[in-house]
N, CA, C and O atoms as a GROMACS GRO file, in nm:
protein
  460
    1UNK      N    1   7.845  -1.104  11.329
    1UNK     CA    2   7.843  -1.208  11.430
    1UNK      C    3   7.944  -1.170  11.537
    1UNK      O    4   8.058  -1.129  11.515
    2UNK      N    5   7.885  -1.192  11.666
    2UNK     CA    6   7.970  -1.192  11.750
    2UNK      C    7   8.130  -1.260  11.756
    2UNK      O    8   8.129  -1.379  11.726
    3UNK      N    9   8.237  -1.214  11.782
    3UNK     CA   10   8.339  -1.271  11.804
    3UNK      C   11   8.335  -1.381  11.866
    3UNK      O   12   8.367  -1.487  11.813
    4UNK      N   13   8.279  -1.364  12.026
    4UNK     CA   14   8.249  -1.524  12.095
    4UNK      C   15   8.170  -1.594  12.031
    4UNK      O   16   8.233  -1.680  11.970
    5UNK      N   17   8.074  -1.600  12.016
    5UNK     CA   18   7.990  -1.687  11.921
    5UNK      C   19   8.049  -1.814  11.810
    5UNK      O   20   8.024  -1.933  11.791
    6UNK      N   21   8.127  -1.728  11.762
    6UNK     CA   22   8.215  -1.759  11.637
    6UNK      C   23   8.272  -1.894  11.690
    6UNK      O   24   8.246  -2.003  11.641
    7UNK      N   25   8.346  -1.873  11.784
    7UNK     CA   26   8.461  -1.934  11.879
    7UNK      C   27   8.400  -2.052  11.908
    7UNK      O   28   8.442  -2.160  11.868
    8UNK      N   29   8.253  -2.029  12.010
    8UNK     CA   30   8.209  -2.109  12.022
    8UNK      C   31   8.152  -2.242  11.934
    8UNK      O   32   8.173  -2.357  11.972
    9UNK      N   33   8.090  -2.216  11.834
    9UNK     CA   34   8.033  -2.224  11.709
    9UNK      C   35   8.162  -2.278  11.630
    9UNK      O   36   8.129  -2.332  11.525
   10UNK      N   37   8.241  -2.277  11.643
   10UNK     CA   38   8.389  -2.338  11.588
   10UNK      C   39   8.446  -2.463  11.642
   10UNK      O   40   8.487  -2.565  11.587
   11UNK      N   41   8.438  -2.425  11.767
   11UNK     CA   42   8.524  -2.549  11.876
   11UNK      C   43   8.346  -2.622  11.874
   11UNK      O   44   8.355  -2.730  11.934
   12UNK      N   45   8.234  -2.604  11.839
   12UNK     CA   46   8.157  -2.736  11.857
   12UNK      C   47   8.130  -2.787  11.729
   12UNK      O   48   8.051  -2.879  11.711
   13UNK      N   49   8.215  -2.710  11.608
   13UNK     CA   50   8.168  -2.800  11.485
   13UNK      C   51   8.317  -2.867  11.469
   13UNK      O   52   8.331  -2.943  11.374
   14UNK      N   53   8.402  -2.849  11.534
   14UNK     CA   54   8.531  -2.939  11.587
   14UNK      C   55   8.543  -3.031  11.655
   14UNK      O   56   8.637  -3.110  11.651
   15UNK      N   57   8.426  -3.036  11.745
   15UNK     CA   58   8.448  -3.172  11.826
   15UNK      C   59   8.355  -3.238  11.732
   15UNK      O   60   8.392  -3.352  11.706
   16UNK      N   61   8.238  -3.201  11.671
   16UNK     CA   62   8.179  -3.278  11.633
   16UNK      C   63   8.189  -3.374  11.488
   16UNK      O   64   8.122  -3.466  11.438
   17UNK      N   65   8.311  -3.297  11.453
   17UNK     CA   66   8.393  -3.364  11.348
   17UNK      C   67   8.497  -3.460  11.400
   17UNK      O   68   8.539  -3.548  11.325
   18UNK      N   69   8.545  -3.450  11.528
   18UNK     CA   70   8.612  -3.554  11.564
   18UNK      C   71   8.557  -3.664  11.640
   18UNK      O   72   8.616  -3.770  11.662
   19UNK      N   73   8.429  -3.630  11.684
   19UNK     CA   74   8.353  -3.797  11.707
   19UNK      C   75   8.293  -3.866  11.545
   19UNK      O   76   8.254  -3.983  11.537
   20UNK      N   77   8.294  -3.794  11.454
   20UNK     CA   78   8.208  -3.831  11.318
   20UNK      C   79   8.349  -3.902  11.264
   20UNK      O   80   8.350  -4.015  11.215
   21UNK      N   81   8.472  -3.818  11.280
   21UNK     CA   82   8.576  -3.946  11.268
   21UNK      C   83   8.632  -4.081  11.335
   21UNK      O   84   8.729  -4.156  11.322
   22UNK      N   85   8.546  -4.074  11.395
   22UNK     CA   86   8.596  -4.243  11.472
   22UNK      C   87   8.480  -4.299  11.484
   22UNK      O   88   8.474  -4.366  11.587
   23UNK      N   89   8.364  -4.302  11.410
   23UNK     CA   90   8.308  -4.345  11.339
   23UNK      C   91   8.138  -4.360  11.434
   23UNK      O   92   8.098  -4.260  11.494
   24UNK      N   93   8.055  -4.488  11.436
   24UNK     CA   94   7.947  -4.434  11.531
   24UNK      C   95   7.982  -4.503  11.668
   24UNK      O   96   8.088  -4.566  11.669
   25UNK      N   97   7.940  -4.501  11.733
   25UNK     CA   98   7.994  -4.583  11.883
   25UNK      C   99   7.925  -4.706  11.894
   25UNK      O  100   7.802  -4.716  11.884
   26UNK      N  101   7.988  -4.784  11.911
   26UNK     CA  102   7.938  -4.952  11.931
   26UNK      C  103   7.983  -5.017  12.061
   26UNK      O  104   8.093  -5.023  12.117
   27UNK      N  105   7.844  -5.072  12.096
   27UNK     CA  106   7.894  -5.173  12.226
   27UNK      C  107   7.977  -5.279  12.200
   27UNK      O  108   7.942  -5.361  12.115
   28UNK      N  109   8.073  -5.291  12.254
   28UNK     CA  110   8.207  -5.416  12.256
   28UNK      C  111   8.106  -5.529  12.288
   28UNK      O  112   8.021  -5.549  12.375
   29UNK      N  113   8.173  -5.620  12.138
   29UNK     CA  114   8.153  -5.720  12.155
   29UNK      C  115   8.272  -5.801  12.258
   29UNK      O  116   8.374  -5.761  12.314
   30UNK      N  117   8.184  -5.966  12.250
   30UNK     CA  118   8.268  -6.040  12.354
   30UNK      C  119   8.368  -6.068  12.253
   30UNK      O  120   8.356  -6.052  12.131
   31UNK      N  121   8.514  -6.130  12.348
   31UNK     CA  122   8.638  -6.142  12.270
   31UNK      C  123   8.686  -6.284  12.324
   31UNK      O  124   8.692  -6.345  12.431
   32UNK      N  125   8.721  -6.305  12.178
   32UNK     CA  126   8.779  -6.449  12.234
   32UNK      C  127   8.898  -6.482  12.150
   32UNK      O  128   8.905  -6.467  12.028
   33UNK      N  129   9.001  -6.533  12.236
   33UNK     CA  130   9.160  -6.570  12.156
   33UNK      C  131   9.162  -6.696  12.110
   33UNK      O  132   9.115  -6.793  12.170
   34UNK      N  133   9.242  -6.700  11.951
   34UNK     CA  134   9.247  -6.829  11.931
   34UNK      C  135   9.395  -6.837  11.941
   34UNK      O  136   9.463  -6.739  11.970
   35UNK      N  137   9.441  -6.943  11.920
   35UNK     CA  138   9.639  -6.927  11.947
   35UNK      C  139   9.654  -7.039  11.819
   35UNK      O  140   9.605  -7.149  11.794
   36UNK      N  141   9.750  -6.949  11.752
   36UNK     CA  142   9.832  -7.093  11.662
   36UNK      C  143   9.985  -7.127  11.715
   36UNK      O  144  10.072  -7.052  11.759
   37UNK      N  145   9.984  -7.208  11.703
   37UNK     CA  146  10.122  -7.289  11.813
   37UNK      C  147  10.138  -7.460  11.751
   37UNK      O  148  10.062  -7.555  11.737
   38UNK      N  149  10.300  -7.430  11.722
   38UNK     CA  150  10.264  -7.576  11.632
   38UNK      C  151  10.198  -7.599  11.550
   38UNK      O  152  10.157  -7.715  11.549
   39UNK      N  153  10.159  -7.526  11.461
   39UNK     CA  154  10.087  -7.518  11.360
   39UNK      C  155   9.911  -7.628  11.392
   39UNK      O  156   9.862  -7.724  11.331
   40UNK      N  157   9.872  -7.560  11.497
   40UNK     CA  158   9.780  -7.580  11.553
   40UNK      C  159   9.696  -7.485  11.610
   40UNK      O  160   9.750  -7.386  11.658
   41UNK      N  161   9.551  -7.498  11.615
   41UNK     CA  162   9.506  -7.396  11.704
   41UNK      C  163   9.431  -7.406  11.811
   41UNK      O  164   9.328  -7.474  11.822
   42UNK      N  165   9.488  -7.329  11.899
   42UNK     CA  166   9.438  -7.326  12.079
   42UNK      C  167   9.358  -7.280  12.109
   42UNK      O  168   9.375  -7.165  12.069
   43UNK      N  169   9.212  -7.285  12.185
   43UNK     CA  170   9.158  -7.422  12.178
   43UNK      C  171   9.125  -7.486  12.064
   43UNK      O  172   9.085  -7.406  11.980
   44UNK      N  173   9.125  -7.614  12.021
   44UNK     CA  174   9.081  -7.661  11.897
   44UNK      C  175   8.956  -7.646  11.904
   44UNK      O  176   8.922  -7.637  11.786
   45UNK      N  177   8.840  -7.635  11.984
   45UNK     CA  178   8.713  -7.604  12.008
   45UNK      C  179   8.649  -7.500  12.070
   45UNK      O  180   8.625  -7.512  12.190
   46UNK      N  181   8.613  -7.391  12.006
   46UNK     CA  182   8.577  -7.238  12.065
   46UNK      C  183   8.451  -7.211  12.087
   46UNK      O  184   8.380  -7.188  11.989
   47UNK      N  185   8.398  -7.208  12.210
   47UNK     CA  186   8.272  -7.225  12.282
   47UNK      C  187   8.171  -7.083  12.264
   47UNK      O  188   8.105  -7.065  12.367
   48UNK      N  189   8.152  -7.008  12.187
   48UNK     CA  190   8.088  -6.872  12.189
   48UNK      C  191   7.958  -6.893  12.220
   48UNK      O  192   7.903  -7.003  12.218
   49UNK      N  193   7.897  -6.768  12.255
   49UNK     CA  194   7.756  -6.785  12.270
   49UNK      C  195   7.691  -6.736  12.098
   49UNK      O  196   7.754  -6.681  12.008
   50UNK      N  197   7.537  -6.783  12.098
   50UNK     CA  198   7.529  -6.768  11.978
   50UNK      C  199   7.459  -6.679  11.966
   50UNK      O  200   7.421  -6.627  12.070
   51UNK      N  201   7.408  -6.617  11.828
   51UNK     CA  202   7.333  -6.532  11.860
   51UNK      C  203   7.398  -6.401  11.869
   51UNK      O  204   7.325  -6.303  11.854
   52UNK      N  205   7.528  -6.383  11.891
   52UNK     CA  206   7.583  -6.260  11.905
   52UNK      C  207   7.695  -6.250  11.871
   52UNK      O  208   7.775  -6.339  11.902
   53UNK      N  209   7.742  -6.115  11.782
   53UNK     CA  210   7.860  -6.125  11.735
   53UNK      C  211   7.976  -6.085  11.857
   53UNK      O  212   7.967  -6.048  11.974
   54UNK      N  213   8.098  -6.116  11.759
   54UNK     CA  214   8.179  -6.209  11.834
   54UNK      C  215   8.298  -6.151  11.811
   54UNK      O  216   8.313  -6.168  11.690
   55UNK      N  217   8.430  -6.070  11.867
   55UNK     CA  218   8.536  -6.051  11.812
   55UNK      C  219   8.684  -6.138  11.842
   55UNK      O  220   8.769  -6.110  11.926
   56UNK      N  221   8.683  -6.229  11.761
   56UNK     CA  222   8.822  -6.351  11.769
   56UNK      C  223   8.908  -6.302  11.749
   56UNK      O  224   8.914  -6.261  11.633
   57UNK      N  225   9.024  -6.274  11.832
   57UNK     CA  226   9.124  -6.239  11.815
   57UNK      C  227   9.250  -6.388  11.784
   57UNK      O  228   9.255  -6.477  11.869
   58UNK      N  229   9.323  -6.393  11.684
   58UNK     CA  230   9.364  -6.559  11.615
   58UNK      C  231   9.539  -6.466  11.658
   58UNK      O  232   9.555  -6.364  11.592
   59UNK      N  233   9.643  -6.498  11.749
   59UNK     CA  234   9.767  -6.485  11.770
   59UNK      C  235   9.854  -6.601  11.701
   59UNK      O  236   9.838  -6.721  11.720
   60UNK      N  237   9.944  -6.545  11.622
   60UNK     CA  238  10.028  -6.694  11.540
   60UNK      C  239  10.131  -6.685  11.664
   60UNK      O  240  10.138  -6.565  11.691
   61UNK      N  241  10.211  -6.758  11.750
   61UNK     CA  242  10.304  -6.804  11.784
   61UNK      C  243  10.413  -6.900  11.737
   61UNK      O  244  10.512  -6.947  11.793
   62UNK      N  245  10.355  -6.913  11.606
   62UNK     CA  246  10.474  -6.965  11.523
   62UNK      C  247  10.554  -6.883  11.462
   62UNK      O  248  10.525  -6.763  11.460
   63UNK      N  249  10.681  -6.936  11.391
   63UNK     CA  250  10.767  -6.886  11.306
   63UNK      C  251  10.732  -6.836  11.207
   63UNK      O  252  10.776  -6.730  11.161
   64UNK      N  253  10.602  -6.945  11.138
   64UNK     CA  254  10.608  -6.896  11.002
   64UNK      C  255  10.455  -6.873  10.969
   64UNK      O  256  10.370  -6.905  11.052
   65UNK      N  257  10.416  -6.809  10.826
   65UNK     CA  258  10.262  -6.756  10.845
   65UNK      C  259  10.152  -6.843  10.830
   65UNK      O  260  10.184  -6.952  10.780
   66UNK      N  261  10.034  -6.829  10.856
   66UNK     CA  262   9.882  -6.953  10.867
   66UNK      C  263   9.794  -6.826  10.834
   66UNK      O  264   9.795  -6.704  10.849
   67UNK      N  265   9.711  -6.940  10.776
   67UNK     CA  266   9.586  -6.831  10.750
   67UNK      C  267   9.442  -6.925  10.807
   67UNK      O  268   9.420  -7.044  10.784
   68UNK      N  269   9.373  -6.849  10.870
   68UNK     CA  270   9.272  -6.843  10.897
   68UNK      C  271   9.162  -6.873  10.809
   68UNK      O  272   9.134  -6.774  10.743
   69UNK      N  273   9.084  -6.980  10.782
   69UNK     CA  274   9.036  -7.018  10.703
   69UNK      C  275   8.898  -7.101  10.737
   69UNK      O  276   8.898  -7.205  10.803
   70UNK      N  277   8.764  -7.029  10.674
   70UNK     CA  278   8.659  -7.103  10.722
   70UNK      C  279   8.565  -7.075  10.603
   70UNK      O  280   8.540  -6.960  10.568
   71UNK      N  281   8.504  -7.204  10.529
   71UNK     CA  282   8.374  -7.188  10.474
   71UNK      C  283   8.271  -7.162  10.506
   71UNK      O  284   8.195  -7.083  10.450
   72UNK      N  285   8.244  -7.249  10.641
   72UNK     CA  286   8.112  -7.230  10.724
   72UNK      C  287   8.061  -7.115  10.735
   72UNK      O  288   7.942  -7.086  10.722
   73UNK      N  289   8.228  -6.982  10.781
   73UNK     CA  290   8.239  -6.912  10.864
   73UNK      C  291   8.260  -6.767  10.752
   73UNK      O  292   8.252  -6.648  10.784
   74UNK      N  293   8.285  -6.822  10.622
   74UNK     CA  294   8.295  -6.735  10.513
   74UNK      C  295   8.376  -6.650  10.546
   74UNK      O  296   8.348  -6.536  10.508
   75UNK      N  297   8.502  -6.667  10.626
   75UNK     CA  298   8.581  -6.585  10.626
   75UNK      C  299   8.702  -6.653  10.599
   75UNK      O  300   8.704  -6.775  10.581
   76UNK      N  301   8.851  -6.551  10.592
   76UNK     CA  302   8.962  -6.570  10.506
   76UNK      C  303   9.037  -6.492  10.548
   76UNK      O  304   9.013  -6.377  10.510
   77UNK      N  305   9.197  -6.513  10.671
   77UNK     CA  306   9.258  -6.419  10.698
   77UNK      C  307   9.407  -6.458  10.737
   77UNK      O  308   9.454  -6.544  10.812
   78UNK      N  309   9.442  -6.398  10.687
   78UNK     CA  310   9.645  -6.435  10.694
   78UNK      C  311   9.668  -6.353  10.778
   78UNK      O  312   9.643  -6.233  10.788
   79UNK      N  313   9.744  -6.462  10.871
   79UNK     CA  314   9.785  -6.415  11.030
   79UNK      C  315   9.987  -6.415  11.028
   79UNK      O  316  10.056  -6.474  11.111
   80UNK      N  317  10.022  -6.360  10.950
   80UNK     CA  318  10.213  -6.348  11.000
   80UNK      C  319  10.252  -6.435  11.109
   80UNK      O  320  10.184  -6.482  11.201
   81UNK      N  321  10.362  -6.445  11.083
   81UNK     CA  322  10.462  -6.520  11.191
   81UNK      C  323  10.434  -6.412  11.316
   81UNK      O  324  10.446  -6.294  11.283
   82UNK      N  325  10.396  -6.440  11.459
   82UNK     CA  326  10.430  -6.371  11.546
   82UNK      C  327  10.314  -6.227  11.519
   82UNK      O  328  10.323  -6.111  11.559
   83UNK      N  329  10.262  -6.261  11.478
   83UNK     CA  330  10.164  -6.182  11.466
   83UNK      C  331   9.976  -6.194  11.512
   83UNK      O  332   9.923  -6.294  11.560
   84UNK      N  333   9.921  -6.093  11.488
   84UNK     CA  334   9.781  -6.141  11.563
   84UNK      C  335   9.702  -6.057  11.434
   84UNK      O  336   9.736  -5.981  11.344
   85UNK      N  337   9.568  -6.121  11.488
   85UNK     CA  338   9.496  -6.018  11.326
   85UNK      C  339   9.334  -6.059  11.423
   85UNK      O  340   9.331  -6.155  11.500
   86UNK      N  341   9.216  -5.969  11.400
   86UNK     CA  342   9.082  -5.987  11.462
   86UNK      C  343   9.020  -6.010  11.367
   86UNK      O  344   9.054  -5.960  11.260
   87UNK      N  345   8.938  -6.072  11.376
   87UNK     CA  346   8.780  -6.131  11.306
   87UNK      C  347   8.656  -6.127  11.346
   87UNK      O  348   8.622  -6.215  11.425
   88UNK      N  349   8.590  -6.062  11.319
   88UNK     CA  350   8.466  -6.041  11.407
   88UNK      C  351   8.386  -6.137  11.323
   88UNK      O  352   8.405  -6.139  11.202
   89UNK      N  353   8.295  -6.220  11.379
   89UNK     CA  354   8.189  -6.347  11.378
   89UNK      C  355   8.038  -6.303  11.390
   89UNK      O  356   8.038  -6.197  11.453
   90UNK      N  357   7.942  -6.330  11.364
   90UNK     CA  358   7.827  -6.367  11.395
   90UNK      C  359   7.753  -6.227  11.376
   90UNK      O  360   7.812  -6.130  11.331
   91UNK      N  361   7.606  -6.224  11.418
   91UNK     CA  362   7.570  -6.332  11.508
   91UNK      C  363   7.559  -6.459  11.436
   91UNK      O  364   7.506  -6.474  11.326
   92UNK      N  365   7.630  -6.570  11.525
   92UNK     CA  366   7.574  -6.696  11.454
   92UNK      C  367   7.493  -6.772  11.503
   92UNK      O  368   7.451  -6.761  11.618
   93UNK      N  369   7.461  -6.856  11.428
   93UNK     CA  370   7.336  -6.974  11.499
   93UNK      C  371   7.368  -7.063  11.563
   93UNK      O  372   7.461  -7.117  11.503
   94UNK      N  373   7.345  -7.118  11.658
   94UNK     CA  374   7.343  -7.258  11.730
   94UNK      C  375   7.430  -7.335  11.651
   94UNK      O  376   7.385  -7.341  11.537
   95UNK      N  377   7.551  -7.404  11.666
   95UNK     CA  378   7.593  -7.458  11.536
   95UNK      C  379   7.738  -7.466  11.532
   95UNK      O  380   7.797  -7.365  11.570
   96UNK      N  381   7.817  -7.577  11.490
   96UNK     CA  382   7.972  -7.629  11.479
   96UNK      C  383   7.972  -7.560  11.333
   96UNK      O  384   7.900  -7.568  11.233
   97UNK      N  385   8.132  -7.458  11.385
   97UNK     CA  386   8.156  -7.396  11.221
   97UNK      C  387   8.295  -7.417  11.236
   97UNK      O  388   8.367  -7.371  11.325
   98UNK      N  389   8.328  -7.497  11.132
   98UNK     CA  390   8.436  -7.596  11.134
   98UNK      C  391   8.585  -7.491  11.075
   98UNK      O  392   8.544  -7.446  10.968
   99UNK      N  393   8.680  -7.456  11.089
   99UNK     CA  394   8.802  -7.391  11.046
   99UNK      C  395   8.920  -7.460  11.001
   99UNK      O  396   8.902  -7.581  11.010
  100UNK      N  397   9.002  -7.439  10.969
  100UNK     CA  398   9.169  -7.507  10.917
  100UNK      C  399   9.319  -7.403  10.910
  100UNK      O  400   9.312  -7.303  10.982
  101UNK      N  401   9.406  -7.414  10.856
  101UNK     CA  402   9.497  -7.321  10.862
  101UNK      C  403   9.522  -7.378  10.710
  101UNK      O  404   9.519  -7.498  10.682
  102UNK      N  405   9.550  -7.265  10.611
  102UNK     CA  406   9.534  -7.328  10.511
  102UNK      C  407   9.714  -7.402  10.460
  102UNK      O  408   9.760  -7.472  10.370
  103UNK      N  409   9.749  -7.353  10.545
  103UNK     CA  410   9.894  -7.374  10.533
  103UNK      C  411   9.941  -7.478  10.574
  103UNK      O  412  10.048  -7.526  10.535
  104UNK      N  413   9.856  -7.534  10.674
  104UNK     CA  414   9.873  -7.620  10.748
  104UNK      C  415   9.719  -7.761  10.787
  104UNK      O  416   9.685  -7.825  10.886
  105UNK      N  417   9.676  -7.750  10.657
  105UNK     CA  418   9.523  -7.818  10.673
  105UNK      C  419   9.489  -7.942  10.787
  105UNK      O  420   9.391  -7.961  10.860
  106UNK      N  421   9.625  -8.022  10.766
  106UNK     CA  422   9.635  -8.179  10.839
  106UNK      C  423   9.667  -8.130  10.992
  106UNK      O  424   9.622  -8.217  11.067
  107UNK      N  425   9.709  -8.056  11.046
  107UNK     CA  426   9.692  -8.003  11.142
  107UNK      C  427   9.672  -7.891  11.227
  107UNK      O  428   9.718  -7.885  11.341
  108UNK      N  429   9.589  -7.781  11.163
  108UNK     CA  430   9.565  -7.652  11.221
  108UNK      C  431   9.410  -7.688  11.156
  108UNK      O  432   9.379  -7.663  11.040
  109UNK      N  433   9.326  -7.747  11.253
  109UNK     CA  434   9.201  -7.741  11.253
  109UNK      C  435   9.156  -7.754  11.374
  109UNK      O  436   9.204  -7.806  11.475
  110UNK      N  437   8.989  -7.661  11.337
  110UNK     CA  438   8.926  -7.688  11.472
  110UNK      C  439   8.816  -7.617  11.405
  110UNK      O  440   8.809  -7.599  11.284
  111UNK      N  441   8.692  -7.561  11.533
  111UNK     CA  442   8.564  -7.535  11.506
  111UNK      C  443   8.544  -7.442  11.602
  111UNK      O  444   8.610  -7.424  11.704
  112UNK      N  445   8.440  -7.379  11.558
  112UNK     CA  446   8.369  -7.241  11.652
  112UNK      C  447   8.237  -7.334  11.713
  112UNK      O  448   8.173  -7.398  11.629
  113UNK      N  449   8.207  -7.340  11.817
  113UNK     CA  450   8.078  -7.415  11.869
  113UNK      C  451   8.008  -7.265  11.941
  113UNK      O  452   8.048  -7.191  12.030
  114UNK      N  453   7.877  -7.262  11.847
  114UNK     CA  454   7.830  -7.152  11.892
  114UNK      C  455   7.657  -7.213  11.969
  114UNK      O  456   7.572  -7.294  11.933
  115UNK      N  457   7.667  -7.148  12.052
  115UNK     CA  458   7.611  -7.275  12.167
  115UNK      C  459   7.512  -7.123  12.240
  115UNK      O  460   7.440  -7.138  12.338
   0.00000   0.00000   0.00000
């Protein structure tokens, strides 16, 4: 085999191992922030469209940790003091999917309105 060849034939089974590591390419979903503050979360009512998934990004601005918590929503995620954590959603249906903080049930609630 040719020397160049080789080279060539090297550096393209190299790149093509480094797009196969970052995995397949996906169109960005829409993003939406939730905020905990006061052991509350901002907005208490999150307007998404439905039908399409969804990446929530949940920021704690409190001191101390909350977790992210939804049956509807079958998901489950502990967010640190001062910390942020993503959740990707849906697609969901037309439909109020109700959430809490489990740390904080009596007041870190709200709902995803997927509309």
């Amino acid at each position: 085999m040719h020397p160049h060849r080789f080279r060539v034939t090297l550096l393209g089974a190299l790149a093509l191992a480094a797009c196969l590591a970052h995995g397949p390419a996906r169109s960005a979903e829409p993003e939406f922030t939730l905020v905990i503050r006061g052991h509350r979360f901002e907005p208490a009512e999150l307007r998404v469209p439905a039908q399409t998934r969804i990446r929530l990004v949940v920021r704690n601005d409190d001191a101390s940790a909350e977790e992210f918590e939804s049956h509807a929503l079958n998901r489950e995620k502990l967010i640190p003091a001062g910390g942020t954590a993503v959740i990707y959603l849906g697609p969901l249906k037309p439909g109020r999917y109700d959430f809490f903080g489990e740390f904080h049930p009596d007041s870190a609630r709200g709902a995803v309105l997927a509309q």
